[in-house]
N, C-alpha and C positions, 0 to 999 in steps of 0.2 A: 504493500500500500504506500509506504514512502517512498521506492520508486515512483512510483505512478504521480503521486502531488509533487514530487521537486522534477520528474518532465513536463508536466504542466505547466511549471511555475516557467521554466525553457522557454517554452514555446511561449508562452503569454507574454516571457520579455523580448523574444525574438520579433513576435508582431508589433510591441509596443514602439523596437526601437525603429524598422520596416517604415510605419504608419510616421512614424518621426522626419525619418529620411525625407519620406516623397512628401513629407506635410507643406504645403503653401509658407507654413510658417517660418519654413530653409528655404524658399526659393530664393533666386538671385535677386536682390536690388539693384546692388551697385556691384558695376564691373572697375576696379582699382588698377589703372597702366598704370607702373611702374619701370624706374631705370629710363627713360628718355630723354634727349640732352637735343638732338637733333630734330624727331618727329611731333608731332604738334603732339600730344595728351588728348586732348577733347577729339582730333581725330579718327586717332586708333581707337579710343572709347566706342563711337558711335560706331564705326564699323563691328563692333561685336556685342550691339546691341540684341542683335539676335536671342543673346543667352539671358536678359533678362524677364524673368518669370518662371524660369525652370529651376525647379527642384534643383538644389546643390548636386545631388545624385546621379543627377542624370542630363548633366553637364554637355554636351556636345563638342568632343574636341577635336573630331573630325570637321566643323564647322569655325573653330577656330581657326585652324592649320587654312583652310581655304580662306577665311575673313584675314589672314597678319598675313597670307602668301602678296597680293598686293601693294605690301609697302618693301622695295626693294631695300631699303638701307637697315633693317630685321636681322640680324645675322642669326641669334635662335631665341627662345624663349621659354618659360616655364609657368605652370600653372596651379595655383592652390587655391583649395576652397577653404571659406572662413569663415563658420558659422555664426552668426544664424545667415547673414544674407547679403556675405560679400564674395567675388570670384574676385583672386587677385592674378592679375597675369604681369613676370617679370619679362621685361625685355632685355636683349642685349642686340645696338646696333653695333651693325660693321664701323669701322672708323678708317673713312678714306685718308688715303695718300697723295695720291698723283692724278693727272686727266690725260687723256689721249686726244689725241687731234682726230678729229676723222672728217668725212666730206662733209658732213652733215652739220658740223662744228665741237664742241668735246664731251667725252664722255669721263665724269669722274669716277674714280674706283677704289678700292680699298684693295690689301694686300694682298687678296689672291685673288684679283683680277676683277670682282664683280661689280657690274656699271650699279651707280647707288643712284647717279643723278645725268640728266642729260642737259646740252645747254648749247643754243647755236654759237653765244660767245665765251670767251673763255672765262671760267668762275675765278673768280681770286681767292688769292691765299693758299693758293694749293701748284705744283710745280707741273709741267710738263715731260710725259715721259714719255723719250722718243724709243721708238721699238726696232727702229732700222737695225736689220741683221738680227732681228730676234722675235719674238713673241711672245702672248701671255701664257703664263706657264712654266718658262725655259726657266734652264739656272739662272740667266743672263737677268730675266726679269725676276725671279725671288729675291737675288742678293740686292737690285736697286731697291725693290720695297721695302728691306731689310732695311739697308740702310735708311727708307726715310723715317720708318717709326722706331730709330733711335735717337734720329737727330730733333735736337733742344728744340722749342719753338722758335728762339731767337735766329738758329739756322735756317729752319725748313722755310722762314717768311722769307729769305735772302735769295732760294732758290729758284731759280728763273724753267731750267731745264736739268733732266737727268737721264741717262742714259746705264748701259751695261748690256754689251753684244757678247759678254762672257761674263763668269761669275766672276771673275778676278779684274772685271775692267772698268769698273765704275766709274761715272764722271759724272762731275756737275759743273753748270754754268750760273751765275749769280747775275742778279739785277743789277741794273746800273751799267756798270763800265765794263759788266762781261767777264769778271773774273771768274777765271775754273779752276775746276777741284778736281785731284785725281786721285780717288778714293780708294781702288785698287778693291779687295773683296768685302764682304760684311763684316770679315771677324775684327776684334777688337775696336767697335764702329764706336763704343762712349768713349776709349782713351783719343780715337783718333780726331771724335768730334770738340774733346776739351782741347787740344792740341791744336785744334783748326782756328778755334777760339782765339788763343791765344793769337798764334801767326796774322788773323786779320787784326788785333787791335795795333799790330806793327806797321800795318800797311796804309796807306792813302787809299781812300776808298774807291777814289776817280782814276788809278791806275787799272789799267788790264792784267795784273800779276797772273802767275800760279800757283797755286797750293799743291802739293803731293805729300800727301800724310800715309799714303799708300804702306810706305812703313816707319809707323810710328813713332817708333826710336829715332830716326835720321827722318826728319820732317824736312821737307826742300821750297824754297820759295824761286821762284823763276819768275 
């Protein structure tokens, strides 16, 4: 007989918490974007409007994945529910680097290639990467993006264009008067970018110099 009353009792809290779940009173109210620094908030909100009124339970995240597939600069995200009646979705956007020139005019991208933003003219603040002799993908292009997202802000505002037709050939051209940088591969890119530091506060900024920090130890100014 006391089997039989503590199964009941089972099952009576199984329906209880069941009847809980799907109750109105866990439905979603508010959808909470979090982590965005680039994409508008109230944007991505409305787009996954969809999920409010549903049951916490019965969440639709295959309807998410299609509603955040649209915002290109999304890199991944994650999702938790927050009882009673919050769906909180974190974002994590890409973080461009570079733009491409193309006929159309440029496309920006972050560091494994993907276009975030399109624009007939060119966006500022962000450098040109020339692909001549190479493409998205190659060594040639990881070790340029490499280097941009380790270079300071101070630097990467400075840089006009960058290139790398090998992993070992990096270059860059600076605004202004055109001074280049011969960066040489990714590795040691912080000691090389404090070293670069240094070399330009030697220099006239209106000369055409060259930098080769290429290797670090013996930095060369030309």
């Amino acid at each position: 007989m006391a089997w039989l009353i503590s199964g009941a009792s089972v099952a009576a809290l199984v329906v209880v918490v069941l009847l809980a779940a799907y109750s109105p009173l866990l439905a979603v109210r508010t959808v909470a974007v979090e982590g965005l620094s680039r994409l508008d908030p109230a944007t991505v909100t409305t787009a996954l409007d969809d999920q409010l009124g549903r049951p916490l339970a019965l969440v639709d995240y295959g309807a998410i994945e299609r509603d955040l597939a649209q915002f290109s600069y999304i890199e991944s995200y994650s999702v938790e529910a927050r009882p009673p009646d919050t769906l909180a979705v974190r974002i994590v956007e890409r973080r461009p680097v570079a733009q491409l020139q193309t006929d159309a005019g440029f496309n920006l991208i972050d560091a494994a290639g993907v276009t975030v933003q399109q624009s007939p003219e060119r966006i500022a603040g962000f450098p040109v990467l020339d692909l001549t002799g190479t493409e998205i993908g190659s060594p040639g292009f990881r070790a340029a993006a490499a280097v941009l997202m380790s270079l300071p802000d101070a630097l990467i505002t400075q840089v006009d264009r960058i290139s790398g037709t090998t992993p070992d050939s990096v270059t860059m051209v600076f605004t202004g008067a055109g001074q280049r940088v011969v960066w040489g591969d990714a590795e040691d890119s912080d000691l090389k970018a404090r070293i670069l530091e240094r070399l330009i506060a030697t220099q006239d900024p209106s000369l055409p110099v060259e930098y080769d920090v290429s290797s670090p130890q013996s930095p060369v100014i030309r």
